[in-house]
NUBAFI-435294 format. One record per atom (N, C-alpha, C): residue in three letters; residue number from 1; atom name; x, y, z. Coordinates in Angstrom, 2 decimals. Layout:
N
{code = ALA; pos = NUM; site = CA; X = X; Y = Y; Z = Z};
...
//
This chain:
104
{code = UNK; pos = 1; site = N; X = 17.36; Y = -19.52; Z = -18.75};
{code = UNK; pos = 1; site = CA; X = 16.33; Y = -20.12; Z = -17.92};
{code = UNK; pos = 1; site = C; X = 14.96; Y = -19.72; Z = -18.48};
{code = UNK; pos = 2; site = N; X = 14.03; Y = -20.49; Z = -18.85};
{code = UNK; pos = 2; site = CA; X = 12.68; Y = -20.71; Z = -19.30};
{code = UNK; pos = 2; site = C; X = 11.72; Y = -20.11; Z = -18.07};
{code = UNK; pos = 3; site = N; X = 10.76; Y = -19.04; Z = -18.48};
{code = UNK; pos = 3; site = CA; X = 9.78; Y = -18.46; Z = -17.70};
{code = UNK; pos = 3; site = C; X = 8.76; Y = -19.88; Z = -17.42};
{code = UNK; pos = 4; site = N; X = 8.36; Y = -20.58; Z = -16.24};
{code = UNK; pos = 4; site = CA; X = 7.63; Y = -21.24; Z = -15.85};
{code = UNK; pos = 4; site = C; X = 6.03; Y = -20.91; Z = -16.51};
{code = UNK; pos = 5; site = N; X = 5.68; Y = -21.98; Z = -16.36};
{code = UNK; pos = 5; site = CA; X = 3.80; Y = -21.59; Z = -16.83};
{code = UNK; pos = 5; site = C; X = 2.96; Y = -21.55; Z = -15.73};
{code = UNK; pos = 6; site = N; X = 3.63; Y = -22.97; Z = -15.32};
{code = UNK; pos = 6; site = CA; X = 2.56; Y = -23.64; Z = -14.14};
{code = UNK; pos = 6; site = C; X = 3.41; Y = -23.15; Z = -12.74};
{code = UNK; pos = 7; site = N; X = 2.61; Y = -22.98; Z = -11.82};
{code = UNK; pos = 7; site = CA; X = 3.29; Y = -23.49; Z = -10.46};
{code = UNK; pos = 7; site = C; X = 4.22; Y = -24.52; Z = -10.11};
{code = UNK; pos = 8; site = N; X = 3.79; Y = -25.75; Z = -10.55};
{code = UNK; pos = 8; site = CA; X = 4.56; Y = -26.67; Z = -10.34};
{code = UNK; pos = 8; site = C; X = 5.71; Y = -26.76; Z = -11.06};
{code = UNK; pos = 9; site = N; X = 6.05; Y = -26.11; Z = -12.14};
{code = UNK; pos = 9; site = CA; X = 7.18; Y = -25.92; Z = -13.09};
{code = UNK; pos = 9; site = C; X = 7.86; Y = -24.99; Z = -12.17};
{code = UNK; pos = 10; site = N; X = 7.53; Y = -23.86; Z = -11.66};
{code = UNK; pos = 10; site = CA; X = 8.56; Y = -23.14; Z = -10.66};
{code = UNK; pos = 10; site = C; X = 8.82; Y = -23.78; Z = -9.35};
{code = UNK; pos = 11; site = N; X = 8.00; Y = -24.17; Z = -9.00};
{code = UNK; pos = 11; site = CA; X = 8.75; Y = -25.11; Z = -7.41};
{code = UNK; pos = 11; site = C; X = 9.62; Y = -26.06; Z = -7.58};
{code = UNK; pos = 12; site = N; X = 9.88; Y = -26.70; Z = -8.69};
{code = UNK; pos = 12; site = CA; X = 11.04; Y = -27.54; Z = -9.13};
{code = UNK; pos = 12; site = C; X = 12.63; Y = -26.60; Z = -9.53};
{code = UNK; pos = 13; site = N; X = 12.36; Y = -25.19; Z = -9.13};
{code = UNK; pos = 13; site = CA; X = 13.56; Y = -24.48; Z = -9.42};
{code = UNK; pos = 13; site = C; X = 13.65; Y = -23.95; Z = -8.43};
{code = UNK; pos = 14; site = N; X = 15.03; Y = -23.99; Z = -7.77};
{code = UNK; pos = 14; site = CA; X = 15.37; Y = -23.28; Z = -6.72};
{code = UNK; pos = 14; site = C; X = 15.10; Y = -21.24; Z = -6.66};
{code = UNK; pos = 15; site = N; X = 15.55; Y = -21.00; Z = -7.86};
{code = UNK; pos = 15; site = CA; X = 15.67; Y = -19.51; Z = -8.10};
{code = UNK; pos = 15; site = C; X = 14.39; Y = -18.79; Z = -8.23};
{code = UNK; pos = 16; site = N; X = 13.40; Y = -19.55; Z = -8.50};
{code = UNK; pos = 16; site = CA; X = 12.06; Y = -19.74; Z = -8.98};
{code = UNK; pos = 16; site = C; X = 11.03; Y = -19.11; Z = -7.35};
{code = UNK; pos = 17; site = N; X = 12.08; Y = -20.32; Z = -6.39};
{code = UNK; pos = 17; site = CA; X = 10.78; Y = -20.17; Z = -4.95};
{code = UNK; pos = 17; site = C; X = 11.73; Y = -19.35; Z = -4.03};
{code = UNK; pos = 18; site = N; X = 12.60; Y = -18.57; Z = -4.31};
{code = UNK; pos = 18; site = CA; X = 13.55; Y = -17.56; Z = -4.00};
{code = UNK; pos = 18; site = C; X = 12.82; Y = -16.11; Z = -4.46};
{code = UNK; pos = 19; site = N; X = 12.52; Y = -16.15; Z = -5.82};
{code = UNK; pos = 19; site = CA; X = 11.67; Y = -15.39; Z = -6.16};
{code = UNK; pos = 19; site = C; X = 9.87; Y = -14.89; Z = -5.62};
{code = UNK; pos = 20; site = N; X = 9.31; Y = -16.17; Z = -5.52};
{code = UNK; pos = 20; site = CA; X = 8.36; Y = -16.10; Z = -5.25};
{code = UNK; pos = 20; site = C; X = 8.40; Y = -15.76; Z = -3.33};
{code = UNK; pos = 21; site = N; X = 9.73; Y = -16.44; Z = -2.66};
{code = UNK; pos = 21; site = CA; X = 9.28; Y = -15.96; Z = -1.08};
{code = UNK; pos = 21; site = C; X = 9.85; Y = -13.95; Z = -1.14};
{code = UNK; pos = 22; site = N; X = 10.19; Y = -13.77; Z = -1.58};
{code = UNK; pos = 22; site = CA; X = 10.52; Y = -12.55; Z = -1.74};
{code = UNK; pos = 22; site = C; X = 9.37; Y = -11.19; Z = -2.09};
{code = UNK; pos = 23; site = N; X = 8.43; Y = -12.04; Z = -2.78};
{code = UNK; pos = 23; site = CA; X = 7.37; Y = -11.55; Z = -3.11};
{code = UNK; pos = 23; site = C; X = 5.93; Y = -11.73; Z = -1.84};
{code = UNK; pos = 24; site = N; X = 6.18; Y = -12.37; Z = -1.35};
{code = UNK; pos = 24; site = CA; X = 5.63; Y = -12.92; Z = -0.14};
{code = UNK; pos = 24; site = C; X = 6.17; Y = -11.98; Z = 1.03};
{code = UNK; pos = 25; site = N; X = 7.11; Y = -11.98; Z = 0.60};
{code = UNK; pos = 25; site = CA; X = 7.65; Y = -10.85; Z = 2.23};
{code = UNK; pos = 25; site = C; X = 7.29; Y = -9.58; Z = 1.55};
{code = UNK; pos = 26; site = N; X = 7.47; Y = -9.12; Z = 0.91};
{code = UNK; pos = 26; site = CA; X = 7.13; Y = -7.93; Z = 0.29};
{code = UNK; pos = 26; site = C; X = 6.26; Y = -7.39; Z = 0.72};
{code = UNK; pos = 27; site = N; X = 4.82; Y = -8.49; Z = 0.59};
{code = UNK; pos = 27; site = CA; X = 3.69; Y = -8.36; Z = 0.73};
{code = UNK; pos = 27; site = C; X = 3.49; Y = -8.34; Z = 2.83};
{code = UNK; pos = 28; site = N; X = 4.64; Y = -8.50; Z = 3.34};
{code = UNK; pos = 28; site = CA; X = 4.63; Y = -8.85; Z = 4.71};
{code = UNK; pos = 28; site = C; X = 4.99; Y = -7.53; Z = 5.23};
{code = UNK; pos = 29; site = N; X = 5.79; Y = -7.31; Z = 4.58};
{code = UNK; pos = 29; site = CA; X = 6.77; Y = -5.79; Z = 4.87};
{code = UNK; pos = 29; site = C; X = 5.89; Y = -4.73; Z = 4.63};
{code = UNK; pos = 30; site = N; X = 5.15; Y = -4.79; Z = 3.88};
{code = UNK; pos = 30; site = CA; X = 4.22; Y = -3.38; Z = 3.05};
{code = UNK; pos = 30; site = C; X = 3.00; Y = -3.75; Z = 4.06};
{code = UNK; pos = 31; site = N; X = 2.76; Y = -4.62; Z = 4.35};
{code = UNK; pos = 31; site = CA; X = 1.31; Y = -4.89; Z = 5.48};
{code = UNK; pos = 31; site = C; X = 0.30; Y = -5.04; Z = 4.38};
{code = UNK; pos = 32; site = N; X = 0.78; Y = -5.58; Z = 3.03};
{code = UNK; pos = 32; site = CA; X = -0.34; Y = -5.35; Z = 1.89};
{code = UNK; pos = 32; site = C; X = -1.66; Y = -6.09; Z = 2.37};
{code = UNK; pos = 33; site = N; X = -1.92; Y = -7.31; Z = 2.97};
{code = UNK; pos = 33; site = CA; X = -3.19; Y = -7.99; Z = 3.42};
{code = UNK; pos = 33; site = C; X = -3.25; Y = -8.64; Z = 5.17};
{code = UNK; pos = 34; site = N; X = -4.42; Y = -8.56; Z = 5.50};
{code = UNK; pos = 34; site = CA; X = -4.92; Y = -9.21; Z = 6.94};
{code = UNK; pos = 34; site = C; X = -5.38; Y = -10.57; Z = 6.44};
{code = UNK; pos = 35; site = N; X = -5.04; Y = -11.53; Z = 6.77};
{code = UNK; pos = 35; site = CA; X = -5.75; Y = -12.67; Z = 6.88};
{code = UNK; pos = 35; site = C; X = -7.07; Y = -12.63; Z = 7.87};
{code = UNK; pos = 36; site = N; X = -8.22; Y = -13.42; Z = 7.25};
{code = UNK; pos = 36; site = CA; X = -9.48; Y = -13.51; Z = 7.75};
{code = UNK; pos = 36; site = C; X = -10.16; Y = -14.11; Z = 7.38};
{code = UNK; pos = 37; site = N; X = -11.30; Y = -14.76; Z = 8.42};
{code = UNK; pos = 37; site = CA; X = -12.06; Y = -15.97; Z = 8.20};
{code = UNK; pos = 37; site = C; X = -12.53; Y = -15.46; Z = 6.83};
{code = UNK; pos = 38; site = N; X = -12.89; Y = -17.29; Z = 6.35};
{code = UNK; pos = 38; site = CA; X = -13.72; Y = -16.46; Z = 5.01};
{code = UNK; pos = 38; site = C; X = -15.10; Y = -17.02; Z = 5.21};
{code = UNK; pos = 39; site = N; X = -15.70; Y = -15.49; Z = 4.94};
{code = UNK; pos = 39; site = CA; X = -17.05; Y = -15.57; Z = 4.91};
{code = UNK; pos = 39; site = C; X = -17.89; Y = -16.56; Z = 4.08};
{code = UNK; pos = 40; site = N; X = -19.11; Y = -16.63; Z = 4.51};
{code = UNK; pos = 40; site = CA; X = -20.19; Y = -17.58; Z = 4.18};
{code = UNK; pos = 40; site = C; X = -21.04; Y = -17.62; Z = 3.16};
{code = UNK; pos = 41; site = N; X = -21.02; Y = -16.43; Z = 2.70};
{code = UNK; pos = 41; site = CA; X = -21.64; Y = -15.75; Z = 1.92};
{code = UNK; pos = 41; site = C; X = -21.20; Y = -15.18; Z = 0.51};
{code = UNK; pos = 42; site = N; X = -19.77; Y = -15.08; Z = 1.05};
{code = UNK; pos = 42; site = CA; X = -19.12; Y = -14.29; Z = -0.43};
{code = UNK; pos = 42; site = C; X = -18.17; Y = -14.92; Z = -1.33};
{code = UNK; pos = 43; site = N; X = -17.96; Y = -14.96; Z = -2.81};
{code = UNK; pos = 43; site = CA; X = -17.31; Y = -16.10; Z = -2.93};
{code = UNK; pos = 43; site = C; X = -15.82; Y = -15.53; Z = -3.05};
{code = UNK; pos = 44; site = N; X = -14.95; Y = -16.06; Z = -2.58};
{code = UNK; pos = 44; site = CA; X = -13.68; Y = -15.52; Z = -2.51};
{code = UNK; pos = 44; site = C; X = -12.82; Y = -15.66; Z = -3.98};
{code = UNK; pos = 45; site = N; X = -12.44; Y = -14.34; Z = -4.24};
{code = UNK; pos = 45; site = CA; X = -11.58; Y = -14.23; Z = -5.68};
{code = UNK; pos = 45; site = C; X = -9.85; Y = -14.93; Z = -5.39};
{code = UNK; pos = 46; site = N; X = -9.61; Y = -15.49; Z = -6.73};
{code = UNK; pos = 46; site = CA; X = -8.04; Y = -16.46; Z = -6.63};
{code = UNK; pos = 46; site = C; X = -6.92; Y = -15.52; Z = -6.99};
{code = UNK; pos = 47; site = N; X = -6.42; Y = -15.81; Z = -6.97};
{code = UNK; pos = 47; site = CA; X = -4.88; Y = -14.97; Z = -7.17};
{code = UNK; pos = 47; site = C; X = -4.20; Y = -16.35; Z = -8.00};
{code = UNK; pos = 48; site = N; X = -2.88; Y = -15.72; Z = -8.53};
{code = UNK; pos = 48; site = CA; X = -2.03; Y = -16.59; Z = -9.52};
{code = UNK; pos = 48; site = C; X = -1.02; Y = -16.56; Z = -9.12};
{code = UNK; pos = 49; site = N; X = 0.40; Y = -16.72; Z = -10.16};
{code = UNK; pos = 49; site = CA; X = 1.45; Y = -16.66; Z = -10.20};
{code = UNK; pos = 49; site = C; X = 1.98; Y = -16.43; Z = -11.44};
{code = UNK; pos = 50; site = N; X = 2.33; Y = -15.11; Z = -11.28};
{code = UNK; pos = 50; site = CA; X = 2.99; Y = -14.50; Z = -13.07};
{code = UNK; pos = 50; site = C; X = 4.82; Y = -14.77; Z = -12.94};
{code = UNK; pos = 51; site = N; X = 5.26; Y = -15.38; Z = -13.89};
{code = UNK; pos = 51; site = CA; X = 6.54; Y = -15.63; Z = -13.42};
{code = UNK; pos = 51; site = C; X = 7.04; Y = -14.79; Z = -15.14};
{code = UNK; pos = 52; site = N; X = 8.48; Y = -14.01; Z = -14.54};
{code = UNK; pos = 52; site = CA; X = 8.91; Y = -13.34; Z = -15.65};
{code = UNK; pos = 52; site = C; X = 10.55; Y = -13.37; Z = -15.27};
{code = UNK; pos = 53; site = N; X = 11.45; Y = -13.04; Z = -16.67};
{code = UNK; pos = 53; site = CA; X = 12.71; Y = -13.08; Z = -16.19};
{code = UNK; pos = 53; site = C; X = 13.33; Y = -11.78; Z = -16.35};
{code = UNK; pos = 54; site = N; X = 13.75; Y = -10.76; Z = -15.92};
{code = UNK; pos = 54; site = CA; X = 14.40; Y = -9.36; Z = -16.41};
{code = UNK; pos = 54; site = C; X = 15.69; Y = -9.30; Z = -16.83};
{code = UNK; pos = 55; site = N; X = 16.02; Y = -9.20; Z = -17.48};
{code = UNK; pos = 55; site = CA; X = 16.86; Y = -9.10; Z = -18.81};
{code = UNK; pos = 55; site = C; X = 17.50; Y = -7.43; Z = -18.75};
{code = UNK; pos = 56; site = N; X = 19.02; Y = -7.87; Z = -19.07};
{code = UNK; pos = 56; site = CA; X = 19.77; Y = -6.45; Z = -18.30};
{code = UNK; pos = 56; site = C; X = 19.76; Y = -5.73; Z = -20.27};
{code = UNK; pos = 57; site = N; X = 20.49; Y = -4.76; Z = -20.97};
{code = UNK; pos = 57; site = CA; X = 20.69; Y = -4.83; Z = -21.76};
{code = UNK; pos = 57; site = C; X = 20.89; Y = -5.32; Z = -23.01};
{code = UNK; pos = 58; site = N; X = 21.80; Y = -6.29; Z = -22.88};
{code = UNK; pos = 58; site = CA; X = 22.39; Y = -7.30; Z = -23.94};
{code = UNK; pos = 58; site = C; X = 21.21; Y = -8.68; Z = -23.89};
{code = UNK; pos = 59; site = N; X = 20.00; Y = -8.38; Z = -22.99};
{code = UNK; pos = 59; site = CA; X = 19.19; Y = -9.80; Z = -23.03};
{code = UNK; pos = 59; site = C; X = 19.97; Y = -10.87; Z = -22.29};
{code = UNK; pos = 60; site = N; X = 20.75; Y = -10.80; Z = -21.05};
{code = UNK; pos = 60; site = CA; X = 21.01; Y = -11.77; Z = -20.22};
{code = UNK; pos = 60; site = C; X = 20.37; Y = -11.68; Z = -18.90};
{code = UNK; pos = 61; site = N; X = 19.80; Y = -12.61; Z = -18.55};
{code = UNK; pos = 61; site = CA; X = 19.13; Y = -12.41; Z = -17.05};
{code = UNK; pos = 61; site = C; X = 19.65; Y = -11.91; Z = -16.08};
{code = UNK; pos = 62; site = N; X = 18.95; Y = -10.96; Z = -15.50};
{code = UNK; pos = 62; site = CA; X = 19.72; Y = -10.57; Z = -14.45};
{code = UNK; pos = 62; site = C; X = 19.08; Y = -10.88; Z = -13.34};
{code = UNK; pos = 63; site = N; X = 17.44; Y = -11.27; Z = -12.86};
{code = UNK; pos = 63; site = CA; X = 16.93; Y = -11.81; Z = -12.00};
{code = UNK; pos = 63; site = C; X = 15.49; Y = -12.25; Z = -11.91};
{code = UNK; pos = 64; site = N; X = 14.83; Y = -13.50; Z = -11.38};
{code = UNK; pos = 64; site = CA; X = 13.79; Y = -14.06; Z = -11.79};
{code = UNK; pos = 64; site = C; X = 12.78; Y = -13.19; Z = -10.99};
{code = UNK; pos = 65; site = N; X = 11.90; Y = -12.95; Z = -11.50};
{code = UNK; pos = 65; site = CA; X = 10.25; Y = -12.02; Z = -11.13};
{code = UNK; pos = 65; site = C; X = 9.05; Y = -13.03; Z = -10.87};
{code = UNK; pos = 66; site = N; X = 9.16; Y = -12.89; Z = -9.64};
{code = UNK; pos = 66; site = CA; X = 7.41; Y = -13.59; Z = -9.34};
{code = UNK; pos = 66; site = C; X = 6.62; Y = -12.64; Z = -9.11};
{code = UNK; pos = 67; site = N; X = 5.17; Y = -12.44; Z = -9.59};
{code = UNK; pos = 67; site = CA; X = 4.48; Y = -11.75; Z = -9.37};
{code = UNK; pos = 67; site = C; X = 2.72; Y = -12.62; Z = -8.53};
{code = UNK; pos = 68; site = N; X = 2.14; Y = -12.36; Z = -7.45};
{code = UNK; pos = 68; site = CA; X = 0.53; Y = -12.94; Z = -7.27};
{code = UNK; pos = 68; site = C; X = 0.42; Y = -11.87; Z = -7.25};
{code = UNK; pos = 69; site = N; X = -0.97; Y = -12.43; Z = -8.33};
{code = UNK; pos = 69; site = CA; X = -1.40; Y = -10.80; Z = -9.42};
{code = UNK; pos = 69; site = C; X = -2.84; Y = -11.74; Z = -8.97};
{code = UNK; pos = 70; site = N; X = -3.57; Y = -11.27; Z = -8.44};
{code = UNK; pos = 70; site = CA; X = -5.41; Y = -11.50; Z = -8.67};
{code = UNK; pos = 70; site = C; X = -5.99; Y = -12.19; Z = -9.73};
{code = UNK; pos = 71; site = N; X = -7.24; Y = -12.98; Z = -9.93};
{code = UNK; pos = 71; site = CA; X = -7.75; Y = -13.19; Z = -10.81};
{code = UNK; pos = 71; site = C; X = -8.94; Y = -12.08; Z = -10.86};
{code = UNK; pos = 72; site = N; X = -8.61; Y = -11.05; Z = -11.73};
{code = UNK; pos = 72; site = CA; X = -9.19; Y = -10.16; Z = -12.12};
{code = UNK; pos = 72; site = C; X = -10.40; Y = -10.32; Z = -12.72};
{code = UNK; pos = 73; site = N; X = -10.46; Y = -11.69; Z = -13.55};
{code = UNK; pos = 73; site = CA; X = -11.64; Y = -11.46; Z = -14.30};
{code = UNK; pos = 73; site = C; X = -13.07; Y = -12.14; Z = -13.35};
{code = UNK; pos = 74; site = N; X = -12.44; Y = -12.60; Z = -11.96};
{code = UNK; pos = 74; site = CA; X = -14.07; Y = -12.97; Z = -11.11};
{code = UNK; pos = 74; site = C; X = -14.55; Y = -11.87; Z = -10.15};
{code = UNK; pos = 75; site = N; X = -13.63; Y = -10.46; Z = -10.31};
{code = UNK; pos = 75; site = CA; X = -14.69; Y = -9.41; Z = -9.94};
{code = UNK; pos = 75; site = C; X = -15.29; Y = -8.53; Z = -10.44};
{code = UNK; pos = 76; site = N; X = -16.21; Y = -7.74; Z = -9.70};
{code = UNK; pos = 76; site = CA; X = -17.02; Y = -6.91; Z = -10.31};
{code = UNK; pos = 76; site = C; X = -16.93; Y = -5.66; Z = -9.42};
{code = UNK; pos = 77; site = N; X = -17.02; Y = -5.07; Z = -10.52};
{code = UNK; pos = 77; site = CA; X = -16.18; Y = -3.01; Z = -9.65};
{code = UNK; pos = 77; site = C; X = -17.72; Y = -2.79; Z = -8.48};
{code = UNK; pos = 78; site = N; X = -17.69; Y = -2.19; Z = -7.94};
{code = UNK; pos = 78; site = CA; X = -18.22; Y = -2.10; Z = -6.77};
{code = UNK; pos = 78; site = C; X = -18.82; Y = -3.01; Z = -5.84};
{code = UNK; pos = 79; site = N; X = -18.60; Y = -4.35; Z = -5.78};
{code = UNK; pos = 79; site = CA; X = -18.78; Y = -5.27; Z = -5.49};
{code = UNK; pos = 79; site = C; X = -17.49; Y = -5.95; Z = -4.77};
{code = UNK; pos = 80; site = N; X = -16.47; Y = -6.11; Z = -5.28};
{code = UNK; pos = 80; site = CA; X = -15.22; Y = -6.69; Z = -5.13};
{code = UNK; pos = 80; site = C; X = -14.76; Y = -5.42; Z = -4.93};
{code = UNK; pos = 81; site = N; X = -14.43; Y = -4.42; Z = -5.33};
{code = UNK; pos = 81; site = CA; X = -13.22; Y = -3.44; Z = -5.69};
{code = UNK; pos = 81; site = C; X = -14.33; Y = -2.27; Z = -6.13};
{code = UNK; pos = 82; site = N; X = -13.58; Y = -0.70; Z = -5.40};
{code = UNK; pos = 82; site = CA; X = -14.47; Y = 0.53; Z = -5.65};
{code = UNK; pos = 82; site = C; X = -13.06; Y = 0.95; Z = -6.62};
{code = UNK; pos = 83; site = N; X = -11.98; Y = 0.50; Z = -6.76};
{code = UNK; pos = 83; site = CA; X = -10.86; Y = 1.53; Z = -7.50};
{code = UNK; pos = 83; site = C; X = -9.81; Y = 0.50; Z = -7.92};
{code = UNK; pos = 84; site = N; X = -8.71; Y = 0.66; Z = -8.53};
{code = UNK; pos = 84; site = CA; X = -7.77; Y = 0.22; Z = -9.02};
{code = UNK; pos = 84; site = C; X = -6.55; Y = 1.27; Z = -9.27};
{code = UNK; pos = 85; site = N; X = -5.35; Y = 0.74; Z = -8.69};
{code = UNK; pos = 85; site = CA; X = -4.09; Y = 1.02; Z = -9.06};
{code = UNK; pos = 85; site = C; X = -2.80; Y = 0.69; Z = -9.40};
{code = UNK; pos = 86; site = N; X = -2.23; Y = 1.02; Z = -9.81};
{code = UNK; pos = 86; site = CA; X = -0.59; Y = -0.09; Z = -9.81};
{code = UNK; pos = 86; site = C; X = 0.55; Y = 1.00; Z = -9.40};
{code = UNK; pos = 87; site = N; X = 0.65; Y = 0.71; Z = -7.74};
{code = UNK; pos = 87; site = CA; X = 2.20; Y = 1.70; Z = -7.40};
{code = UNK; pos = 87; site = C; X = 3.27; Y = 0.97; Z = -7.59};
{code = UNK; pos = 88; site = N; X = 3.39; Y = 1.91; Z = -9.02};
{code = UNK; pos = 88; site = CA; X = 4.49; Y = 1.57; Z = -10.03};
{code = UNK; pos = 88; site = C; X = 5.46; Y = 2.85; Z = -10.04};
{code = UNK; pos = 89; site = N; X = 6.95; Y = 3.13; Z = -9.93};
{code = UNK; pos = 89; site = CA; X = 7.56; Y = 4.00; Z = -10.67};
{code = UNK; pos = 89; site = C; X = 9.04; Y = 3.91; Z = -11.21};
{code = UNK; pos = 90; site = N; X = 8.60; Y = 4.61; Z = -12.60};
{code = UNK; pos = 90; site = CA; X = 9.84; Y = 3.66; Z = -13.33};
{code = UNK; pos = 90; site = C; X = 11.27; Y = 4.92; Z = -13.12};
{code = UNK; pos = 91; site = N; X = 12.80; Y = 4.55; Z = -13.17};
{code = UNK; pos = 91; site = CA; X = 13.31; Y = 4.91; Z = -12.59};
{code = UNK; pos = 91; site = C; X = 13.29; Y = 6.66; Z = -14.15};
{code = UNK; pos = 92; site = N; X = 12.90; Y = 6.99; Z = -14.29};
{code = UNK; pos = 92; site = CA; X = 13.15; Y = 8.19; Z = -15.49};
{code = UNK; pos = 92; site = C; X = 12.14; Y = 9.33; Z = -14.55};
{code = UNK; pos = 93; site = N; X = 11.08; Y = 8.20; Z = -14.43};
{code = UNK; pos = 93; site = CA; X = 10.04; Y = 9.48; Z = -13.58};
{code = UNK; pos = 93; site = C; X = 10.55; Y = 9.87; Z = -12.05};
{code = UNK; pos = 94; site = N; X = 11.45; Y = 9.18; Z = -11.59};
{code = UNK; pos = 94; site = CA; X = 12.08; Y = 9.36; Z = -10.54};
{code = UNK; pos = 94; site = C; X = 13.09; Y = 10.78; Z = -10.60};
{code = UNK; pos = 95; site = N; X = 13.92; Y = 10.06; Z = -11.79};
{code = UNK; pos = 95; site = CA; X = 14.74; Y = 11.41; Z = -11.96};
{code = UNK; pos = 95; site = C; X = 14.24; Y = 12.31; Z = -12.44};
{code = UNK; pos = 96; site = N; X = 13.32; Y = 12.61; Z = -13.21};
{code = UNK; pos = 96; site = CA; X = 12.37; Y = 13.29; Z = -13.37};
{code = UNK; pos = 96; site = C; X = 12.14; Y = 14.38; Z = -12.18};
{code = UNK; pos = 97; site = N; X = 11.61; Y = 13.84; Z = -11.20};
{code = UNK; pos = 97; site = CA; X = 10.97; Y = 14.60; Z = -10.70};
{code = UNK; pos = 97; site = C; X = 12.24; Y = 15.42; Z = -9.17};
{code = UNK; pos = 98; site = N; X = 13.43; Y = 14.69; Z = -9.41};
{code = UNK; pos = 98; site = CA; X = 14.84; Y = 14.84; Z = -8.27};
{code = UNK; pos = 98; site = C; X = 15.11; Y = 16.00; Z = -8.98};
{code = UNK; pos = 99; site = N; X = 15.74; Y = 16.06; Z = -10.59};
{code = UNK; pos = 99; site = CA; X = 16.16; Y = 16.99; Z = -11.08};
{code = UNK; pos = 99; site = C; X = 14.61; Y = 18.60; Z = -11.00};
{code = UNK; pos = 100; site = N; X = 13.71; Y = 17.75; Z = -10.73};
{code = UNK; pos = 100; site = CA; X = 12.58; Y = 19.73; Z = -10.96};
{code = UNK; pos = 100; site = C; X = 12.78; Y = 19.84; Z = -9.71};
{code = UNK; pos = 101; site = N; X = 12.43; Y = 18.91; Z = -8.28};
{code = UNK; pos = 101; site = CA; X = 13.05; Y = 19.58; Z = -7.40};
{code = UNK; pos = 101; site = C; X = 14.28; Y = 20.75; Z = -6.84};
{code = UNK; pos = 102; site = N; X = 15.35; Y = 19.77; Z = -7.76};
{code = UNK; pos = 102; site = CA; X = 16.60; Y = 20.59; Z = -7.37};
{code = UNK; pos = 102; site = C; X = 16.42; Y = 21.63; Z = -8.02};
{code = UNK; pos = 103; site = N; X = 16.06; Y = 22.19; Z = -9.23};
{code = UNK; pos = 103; site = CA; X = 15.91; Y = 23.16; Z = -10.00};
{code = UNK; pos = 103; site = C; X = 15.47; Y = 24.23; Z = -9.45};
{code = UNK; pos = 104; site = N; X = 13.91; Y = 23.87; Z = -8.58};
{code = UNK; pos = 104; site = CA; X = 12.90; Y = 24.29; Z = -8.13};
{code = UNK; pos = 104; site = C; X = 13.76; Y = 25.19; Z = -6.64};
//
């Protein structure tokens, strides 16, 4: 299965908007945003759709990745955004840090 470009190339795939509502609840479950009027004054930054496929070992899919990732390049750091992060952790730093516990 071919990583989509456009939006409209993934809504024509079932596995595609499976992916993407999943990412949507995610964002529901974590309480990541409030919806709110939009102001009058400010111009509101876009968001996308990064579509990727993850690939087990041998390079066979094992499940489709939607990502709404920001359009990063229409803000400006203290203006839009005072900080930046990505809570990310990959599973090595996990065990990583199970095994110094137990040690510990």
């Amino acid at each position: 299965m071919v990583e989509p470009n456009k939006i409209s190339e993934a809504l024509e795939d079932a596995d595609w908007i499976i992916a993407m509502e999943e990412e949507l609840n995610q964002f529901e479950r974590n309480k990541v945003w409030n919806l709110v009027p939009k102001p009058s004054n400010i111009t509101i930054i876009g968001t996308k759709w990064v579509f990727r496929n993850k690939l087990d070992e041998h390079g066979t899919i094992t499940r489709n990745k939607a990502r709404l990732v920001v359009q990063g390049y229409n803000q400006e750091e203290g203006i839009d955004y005072d900080e930046t992060f990505a809570p990310v952790a990959r599973l090595e730093a996990i065990r990583l840090l199970i095994a110094f516990a137990a040690h510990m």
